[in-house]
Structures are given as structure tokens and as C-alpha cells.
C-alpha positions in Angstrom: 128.9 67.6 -28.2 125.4 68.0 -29.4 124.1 65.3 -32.3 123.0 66.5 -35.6 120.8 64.4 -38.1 122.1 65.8 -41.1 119.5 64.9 -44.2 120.7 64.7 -47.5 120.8 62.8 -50.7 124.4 62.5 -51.5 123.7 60.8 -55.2 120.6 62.9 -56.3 121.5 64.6 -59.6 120.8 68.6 -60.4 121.1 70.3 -62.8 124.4 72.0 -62.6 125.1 71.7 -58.9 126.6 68.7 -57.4 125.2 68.2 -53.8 127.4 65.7 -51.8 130.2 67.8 -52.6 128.5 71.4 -50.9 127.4 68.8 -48.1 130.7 67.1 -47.5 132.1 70.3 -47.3 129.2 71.5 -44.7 129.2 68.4 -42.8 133.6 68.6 -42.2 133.1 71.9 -40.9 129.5 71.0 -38.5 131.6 68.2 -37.0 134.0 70.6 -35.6 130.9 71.6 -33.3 128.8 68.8 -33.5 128.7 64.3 -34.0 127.1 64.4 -37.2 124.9 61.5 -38.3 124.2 61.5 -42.2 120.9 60.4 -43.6 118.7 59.7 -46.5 115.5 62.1 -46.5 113.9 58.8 -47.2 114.8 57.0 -43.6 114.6 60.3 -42.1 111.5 58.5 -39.7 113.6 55.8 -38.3 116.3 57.9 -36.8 114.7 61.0 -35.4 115.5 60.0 -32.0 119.2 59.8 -32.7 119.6 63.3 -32.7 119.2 66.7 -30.8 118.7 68.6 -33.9 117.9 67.4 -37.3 119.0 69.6 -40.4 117.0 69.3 -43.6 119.3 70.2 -46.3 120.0 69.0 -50.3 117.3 66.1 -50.2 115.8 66.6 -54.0 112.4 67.2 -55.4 110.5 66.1 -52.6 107.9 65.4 -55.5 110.0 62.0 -56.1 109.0 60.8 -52.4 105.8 62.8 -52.0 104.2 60.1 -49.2 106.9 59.9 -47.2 107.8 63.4 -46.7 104.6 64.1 -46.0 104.3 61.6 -43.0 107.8 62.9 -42.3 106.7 66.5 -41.6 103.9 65.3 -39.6 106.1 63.2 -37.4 107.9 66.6 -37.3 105.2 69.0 -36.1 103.2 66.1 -33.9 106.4 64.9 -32.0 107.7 68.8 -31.8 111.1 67.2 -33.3 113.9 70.0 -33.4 114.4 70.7 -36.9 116.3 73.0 -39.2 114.7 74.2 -41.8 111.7 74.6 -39.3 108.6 73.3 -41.4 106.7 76.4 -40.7 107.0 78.2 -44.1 104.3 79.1 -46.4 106.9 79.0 -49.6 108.1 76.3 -51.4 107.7 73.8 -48.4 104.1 73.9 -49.7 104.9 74.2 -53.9 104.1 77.1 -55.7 100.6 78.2 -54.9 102.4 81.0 -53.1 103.0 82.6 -56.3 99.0 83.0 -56.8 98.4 84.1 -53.2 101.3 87.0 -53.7 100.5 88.2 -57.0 96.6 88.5 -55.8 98.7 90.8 -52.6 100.5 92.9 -55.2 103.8 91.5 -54.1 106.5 92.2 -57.3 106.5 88.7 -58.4 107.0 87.3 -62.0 102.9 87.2 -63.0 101.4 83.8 -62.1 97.9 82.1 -62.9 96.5 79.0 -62.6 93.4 79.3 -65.4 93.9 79.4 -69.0 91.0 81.9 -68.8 93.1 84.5 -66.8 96.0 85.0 -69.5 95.1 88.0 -70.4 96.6 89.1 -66.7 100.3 88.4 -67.9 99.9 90.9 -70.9 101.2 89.9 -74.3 103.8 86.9 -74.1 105.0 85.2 -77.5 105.7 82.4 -75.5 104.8 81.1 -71.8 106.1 78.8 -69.0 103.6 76.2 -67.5 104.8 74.7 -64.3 103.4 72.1 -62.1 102.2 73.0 -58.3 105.0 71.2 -56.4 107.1 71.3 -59.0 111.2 72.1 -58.5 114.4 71.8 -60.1 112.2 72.6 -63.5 110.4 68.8 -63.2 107.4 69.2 -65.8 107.5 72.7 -67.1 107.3 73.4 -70.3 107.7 76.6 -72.8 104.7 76.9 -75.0 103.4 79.1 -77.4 100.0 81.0 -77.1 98.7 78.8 -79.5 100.1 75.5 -78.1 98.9 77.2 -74.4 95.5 77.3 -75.7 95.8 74.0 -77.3 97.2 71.8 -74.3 94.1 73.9 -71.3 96.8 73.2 -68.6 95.1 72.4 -65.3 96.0 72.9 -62.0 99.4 74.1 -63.2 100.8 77.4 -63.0 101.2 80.1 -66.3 103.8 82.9 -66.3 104.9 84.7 -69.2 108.3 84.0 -70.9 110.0 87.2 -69.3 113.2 88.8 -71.3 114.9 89.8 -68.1 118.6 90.7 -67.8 119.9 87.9 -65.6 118.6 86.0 -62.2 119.9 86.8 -58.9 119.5 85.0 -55.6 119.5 86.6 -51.9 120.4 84.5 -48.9 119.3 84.6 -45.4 119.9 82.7 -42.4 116.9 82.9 -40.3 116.1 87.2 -41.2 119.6 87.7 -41.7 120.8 88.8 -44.9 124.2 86.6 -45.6 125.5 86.8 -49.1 124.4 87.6 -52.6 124.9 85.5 -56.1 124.2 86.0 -59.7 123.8 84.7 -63.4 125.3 86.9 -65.5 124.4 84.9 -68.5 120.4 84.1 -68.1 121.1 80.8 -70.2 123.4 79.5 -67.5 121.5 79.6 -64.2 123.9 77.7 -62.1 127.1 79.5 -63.4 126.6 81.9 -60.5 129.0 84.9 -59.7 129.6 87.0 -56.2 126.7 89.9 -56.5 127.1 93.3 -54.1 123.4 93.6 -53.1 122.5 97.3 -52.7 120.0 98.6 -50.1 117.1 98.5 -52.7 117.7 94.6 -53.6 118.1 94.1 -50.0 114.3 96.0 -49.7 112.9 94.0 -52.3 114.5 90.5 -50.8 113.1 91.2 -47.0 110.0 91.6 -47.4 109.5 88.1 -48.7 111.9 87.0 -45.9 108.8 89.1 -43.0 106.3 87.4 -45.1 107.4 83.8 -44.5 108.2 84.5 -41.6 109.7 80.8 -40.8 110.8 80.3 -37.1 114.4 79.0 -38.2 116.0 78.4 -41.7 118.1 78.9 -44.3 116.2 80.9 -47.4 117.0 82.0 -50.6 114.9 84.6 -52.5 115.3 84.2 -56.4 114.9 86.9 -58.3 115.1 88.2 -61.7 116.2 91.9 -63.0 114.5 93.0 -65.4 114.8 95.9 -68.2 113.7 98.1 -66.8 116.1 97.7 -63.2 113.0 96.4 -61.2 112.9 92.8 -59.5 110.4 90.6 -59.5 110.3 87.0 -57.5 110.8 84.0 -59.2 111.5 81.6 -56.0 111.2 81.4 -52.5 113.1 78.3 -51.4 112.6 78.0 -47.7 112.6 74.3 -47.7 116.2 73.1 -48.9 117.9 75.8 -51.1 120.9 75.1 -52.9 123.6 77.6 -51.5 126.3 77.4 -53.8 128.9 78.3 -51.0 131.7 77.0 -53.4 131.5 80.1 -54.8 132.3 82.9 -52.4 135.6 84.0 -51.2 136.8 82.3 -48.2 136.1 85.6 -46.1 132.4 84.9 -47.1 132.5 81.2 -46.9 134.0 81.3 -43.0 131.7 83.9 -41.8 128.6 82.4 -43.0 129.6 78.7 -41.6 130.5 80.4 -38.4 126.9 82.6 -38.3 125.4 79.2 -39.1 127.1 76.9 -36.4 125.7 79.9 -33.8 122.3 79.1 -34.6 122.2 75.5 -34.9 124.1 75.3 -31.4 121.2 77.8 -29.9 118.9 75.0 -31.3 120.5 72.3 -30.7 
């Protein structure tokens, strides 16, 4: 059998997701295909030439080890290492400036700027979200007021308007394939995710951010939120190491996307 550096950080804490327990689970169904090495993100350098194929999964804010990843991805690219999530996105792998470049395309995204000066863009918010760039798992945002926005002049951050939506929803693809669909039905609880049937429009709305990216290989997850209206707009594209929550589908669900997965890494690998 094939080897398989599998990347993760087993005691990194998230809000309302526990990752050593999806990656246990992962990791006892990849060894049925594949000898599985498990490694920090962290010492990721020192054993790329244990492997045939690493696979980048729930490793944390990046932002913790900035340096090293860095150096990591080009290791990666300069030494053509065989990798999954292939570090050839223009998402999250690169923070949130991705936001700006879509909303200046006219993509349906949730309305992002980076100047205090451009507010007037996200129409009248009582209250707004500032973000940092490489932000994730909500590290340094903060909800302010127009009036505290005004006060603080946030600077090379991002500003979006605090949206009343009905509830966040979250489409996931292996490489362009659309796998499964999840939901919050209560906004408040973002993790507390339900099975969602995706209809043809969602599934319209989700691939084209899927044929922007346009990633050689990877796992994605396009978050979304529905608003009052019925439209969508983007709030994520997480084509670095997405949380996939596979806990919570049937087993139907769960054994067909494991056994869609295991195809592609052993094409790869």
C-alpha cells in the first residue's frame, strides 16, 4: 500500500467542533487503503519524504504558525511534493483578500471593504463586522457600531455589514464534485449543523465559486448565508483545510463520500 502523511493537529481547540475525533475517524477508514503516518502541521518539513502523498487536513489557524507554513508551502511548490489540498487556491489558502477581489467582480458575496472611507458601499448597517486579513475560526473580529467603526479607523482589515440573514449553509465538494450539503438552522449556533437538500439553484450559486478557484485537487466548502429575501451570498471559501463535519450525515452519506474520497487520493497517490 501507498503512504499517506496525514497533517493534523489532534489537540487544537475550535469552537464547537472537536478535530481528533473527525480525524480519527478519517484516518481508521484511509488505513484500510493506505499506511497512514500522522503529523503535526508544525513538523510537516521533516517528514515530507516519508510519504507518497501528503493530506493537509484539521491543522488550525495557520495564523498561529504563520513562518512555518509559509516555508512549508514553498517546500511544497519548489520540491513538486504530492499534496492534498493542492496549494493552488486563490481562497482562504491566501486569507480573505478574496472577498475584495469578488465583490469588485460582482460575485454575490456578503459586501466587503478594506477602507473606512468606502462604508457607504455596504448601505446602512447599525452595526458592522471587522475581520483581520488571514484571519479564521473568528481570531480578531470584532462587532462594532458605526460610531465605534468610525472611532477605531480599522486598517488593513476587512468591513462587512452585520447581515440579518436566515441561517448559514455550507456546500461541499471534492475536487468540482458536489458531495453533501449542511446547515444552521439557528444562526446563533453555527456549528449545530443539520443535513440540508441543496436544490439546483444553491447548487448554481456554490459552483461557480468552486470554477473560480479552480484548485487542481481538494476538498472545499463554500459557506454561505440565506438571506430574506431567499438569495445567497458567500461568506467563506475554505479551500485550505475545511472542517467537514462528517459526524453528522447519515451513514449512506458518510460511506459514499469516504469511498469517493479514497478514489482520489489513490489516483494521487
Amino acid at each position: 500500500m501507498k503512504t499517506i502523511l496525514y497533517l493534523t493537529d489532534l489537540h487544537f481547540k475550535a469552537n464547537g467542533r472537536n478535530y481528533y475525533e473527525e480525524d480519527l475517524f478519517i484516518t481508521s477508514k484511509l488505513r484500510e487503503h493506505f499506511n497512514i503516518l500522522i503529523g503535526n502541521p508544525q513538523q510537516a518539513i521533516a517528514l515530507l519524504d516519508k510519504a507518497d502523498l501528503v493530506v493537509f487536513r484539521n491543522t488550525g489557524a495557520v495564523i498561529g504558525y504563520q513562518d512555518y507554513f509559509d516555508h512549508f508551502v514553498d517546500v511544497v511548490q519548489n520540491e513538486k511534493i504530492n499534496i492534498f489540498n493542492s496549494f493552488d487556491g486563490k481562497a482562504d489558502i491566501k486569507g480573505k483578500q478574496y472577498l475584495l477581489d469578488l465583490m469588485k467582480t460582482e460575485y454575490p458575496v456578503i459586501p466587503t471593504v478594506e477602507d473606512i472611507s468606502d462604508i457607504d458601499a455596504l448601505g446602512n448597517s447599525e452595526k458592522y463586522i471587522v475581520k483581520i486579513k488571514n484571519g479564521a475560526d473568528s481570531i480578531g473580529m470584532e462587532i462594532l457600531t458605526k460610531e465605534e467603526l468610525l472611532k477605531a479607523k480599522p486598517e488593513g482589515k476587512l468591513i462587512q455589514p452585520f447581515l440579518d440573514f436566515e441561517y448559514e449553509v455550507s456546500f461541499y465538494y471534492l475536487d468540482e464534485k458536489f458531495q453533501y450539503a449542511l446547515y444552521a438552522p439557528q444562526k446563533e449556533k453555527r456549528w449545530d449543523l443539520q443535513e440540508y437538500g441543496a436544490t439546483p439553484e444553491d447548487l448554481e450559486f456554490a459552483k461557480q465559486f468552486i470554477q473560480w478557484n479552480n484548485i487542481k485537487t481538494g476538498i472545499t466548502r463554500v459557506d454561505a448565508c440565506r438571506m430574506k429575501d431567499g438569495s445567497l451570498l458567500l461568506v467563506e471559501l475554505e479551500d485550505l483545510n475545511p472542517f467537514l463535519s462528517i459526524e453528522l450525515l447519515s451513514a449512506e452519506k458518510r460511506n459514499a463520500f469516504m469511498n469517493n474520497w479514497v478514489t482520489v487520493l489513490k489516483k494521487l497517490a
